[in-house]
C-alpha positions in Angstrom: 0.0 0.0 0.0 3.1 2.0 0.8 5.2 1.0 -2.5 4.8 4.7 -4.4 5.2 7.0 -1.9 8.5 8.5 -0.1 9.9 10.9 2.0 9.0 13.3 0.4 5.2 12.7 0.9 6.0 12.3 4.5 7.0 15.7 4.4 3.9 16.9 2.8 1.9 15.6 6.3 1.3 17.3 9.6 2.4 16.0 12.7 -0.8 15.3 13.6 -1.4 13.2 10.4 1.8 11.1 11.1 0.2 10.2 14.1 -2.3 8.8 12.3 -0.1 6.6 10.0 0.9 4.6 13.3 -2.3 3.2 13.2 -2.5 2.2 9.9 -4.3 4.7 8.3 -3.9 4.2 4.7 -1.2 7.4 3.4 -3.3 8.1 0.5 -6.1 9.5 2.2 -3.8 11.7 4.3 -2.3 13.2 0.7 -5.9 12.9 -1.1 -4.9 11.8 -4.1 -3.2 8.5 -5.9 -1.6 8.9 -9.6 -3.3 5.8 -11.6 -2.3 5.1 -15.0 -0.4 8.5 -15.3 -3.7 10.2 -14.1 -4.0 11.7 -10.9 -7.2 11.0 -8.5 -8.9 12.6 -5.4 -8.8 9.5 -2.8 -10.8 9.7 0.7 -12.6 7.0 2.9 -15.6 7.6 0.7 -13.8 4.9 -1.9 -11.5 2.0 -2.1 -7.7 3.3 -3.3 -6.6 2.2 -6.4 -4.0 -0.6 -6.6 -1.0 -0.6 -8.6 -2.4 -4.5 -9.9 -5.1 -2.6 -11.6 -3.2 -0.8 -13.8 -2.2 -3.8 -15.3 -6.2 -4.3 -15.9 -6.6 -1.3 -17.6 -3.7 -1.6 -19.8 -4.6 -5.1 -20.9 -7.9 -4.1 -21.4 -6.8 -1.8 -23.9 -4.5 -3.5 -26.2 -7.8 -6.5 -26.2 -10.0 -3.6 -27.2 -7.3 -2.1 -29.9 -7.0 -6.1 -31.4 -10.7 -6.9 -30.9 -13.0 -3.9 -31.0 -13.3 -1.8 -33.6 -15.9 1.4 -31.7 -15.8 0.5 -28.0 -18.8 0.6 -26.1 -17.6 0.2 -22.6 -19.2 0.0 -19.0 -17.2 0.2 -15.8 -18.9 -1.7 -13.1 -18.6 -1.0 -9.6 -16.2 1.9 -10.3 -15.2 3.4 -7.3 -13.2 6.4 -7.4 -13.6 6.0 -11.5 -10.2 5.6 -12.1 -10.4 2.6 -14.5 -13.3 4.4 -16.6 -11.5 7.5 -16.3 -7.9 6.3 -18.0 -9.5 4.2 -20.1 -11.6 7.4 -21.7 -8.4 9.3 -21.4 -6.3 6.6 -23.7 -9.3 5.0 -26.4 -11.1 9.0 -26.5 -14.6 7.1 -26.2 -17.2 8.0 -23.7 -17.6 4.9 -20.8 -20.5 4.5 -18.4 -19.8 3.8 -15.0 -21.5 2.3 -12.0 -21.8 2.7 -8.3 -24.1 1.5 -5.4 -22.8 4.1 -3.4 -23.6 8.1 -4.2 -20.6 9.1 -2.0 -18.4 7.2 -4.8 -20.7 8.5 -7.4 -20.2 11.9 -6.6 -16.2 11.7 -5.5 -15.1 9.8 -9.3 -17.3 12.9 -11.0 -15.0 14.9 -9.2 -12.4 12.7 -10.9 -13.6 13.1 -13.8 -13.8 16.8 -13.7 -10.3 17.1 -12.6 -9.4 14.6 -15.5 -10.8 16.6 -18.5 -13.5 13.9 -19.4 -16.8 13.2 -19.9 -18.2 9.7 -18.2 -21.9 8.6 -18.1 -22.4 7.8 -14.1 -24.8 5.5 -13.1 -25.8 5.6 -9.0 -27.5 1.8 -9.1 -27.0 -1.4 -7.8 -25.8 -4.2 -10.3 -28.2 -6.5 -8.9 -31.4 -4.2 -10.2 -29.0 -2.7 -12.9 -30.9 -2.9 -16.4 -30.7 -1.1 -19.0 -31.7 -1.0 -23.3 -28.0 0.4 -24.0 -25.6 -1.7 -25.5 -22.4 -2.3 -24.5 -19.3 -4.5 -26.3 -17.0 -3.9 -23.4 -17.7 -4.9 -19.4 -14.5 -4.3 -17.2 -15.0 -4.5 -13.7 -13.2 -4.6 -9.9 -15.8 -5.5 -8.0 -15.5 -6.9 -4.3 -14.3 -10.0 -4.2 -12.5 -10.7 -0.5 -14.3 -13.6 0.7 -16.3 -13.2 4.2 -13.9 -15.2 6.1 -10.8 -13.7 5.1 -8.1 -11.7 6.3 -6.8 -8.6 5.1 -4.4 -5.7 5.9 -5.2 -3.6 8.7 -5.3 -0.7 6.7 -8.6 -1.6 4.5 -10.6 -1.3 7.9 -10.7 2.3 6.9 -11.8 2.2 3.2 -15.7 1.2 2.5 -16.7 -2.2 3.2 -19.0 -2.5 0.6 -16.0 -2.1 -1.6 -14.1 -5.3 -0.7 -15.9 -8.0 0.6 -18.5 -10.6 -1.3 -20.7 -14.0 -0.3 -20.3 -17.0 -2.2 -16.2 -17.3 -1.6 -15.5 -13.5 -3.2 -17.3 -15.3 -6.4 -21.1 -13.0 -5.6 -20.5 -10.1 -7.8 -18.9 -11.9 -10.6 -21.7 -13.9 -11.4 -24.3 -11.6 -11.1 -21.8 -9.8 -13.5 -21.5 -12.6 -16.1 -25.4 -13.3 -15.5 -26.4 -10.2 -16.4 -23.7 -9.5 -19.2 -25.9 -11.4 -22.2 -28.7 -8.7 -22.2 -25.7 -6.0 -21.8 -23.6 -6.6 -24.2 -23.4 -7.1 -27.8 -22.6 -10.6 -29.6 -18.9 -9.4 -30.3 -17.7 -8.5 -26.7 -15.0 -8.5 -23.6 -15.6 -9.3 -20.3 -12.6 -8.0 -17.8 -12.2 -8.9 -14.4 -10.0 -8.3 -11.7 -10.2 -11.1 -9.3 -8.6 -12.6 -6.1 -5.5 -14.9 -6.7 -7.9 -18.3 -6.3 -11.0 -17.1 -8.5 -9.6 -17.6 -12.0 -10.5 -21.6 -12.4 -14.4 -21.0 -10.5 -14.6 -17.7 -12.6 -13.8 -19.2 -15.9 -16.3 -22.3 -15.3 -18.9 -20.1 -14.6 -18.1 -18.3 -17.9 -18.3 -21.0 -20.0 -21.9 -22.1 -18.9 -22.7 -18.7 -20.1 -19.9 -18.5 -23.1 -19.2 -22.3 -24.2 -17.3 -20.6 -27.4 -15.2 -17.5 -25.8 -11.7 -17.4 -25.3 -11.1 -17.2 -21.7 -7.8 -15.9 -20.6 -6.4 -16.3 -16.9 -3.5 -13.7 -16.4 -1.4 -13.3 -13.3 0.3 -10.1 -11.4 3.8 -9.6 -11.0 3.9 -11.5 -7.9 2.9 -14.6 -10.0 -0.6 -14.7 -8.7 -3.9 -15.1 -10.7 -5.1 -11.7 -11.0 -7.0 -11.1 -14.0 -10.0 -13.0 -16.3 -10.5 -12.0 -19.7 -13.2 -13.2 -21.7 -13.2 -12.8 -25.6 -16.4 -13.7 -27.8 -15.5 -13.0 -31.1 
């Protein structure tokens, strides 16, 4: 969580806020902002931070959508602080959609969005009522996916809840996701997951009741861990 920073953010806190590092309290809330992809974005408690491991979502994403998509269509779901529909509107100069349960993300990635120079279609809903006539060719999505039961860093006690955690072993959002994607999208499409480092295998199963044809692609991070689902239908 600590990778990109230095002294010389240190330097940039109070005393006060120091203080507050000593119990764990996440650094980029204290400096209220992350760079993602190049792009820099307004962080507080009212969103999850951005990982470094999503990058490598986004810029996969891309180069699939550059080889396999000729006018993206593209929904973010469960965006968060907006920063993957953000850079990804930034780099392909389309318009995205992006969804949110929560209004206090909502209205903190418009911000983002503002302060990024683009346009992005926000959508306050949940994903379990989401429908909608629009059709998409491209679905990327971080969604919660920390099982109930396990354990993680003491800092994420102070970043939404609703954010990290799912039911059915972290597995919940991605298959309301992948139930929901056939009225969403068109027939030529890309799914995009990010998913914890045991997902992949249950993720692509599911997939292929739904997609018996797509090419299903299970990529890991740097630390060699399954980190990422793609899912082509051609």
């Amino acid at each position: 969580m600590f990778d990109k920073y230095n002294i010389n953010d240190l330097n940039k806190l109070t005393d006060e806020q120091k203080e507050k590092l000593k119990s764990n309290y996440p650094i980029q809330y204290l400096l209220g902002s992350v760079n993602f992809y190049g792009y820099d974005f307004k962080v507080d408690e009212r969103v999850l931070i951005p990982r470094y491991e999503t990058e490598y979502l986004v810029d996969d994403t891309i180069k699939l959508i550059k080889e396999h998509i000729k006018e993206p269509k593209i929904i973010d779901l469960c965006t968060g602080s907006g920063c993957i529909a953000i850079s990804l509107a930034k780099e392909l100069n389309t318009s995205v959609d992006a969804l949110d349960i929560s209004l206090d993300a909502i209205n903190l990635a418009k911000e983002n969005a503002v302060n990024n120079n683009v346009v992005i279609n926000y959508i306050n809903e949940d994903i379990k009522s989401f429908n909608t006539n629009k059709k998409y060719n491209v679905i990327i999505s971080n969604p919660p996916y920390v099982r109930l039961d396990e354990e993680v860093g003491l800092e994420t006690k102070y970043e939404p809840q609703i954010a990290l955690f799912a039911s059915d072993n972290g597995l919940e959002f991605y298959k309301i996701i992948l139930d929901k994607s056939k009225d969403l999208l068109e027939d030529k499409n890309i799914i995009a997951f990010e998913i914890g480092d045991k997902q992949g295998d249950s993720i692509k199963e599911y997939a292929l009741n739904i997609y018996p044809n797509a090419n299903i692609i299970i990529k890991k991070d740097l630390n060699n861990l399954e980190r990422y689902v793609y899912i082509i239908n051609e």
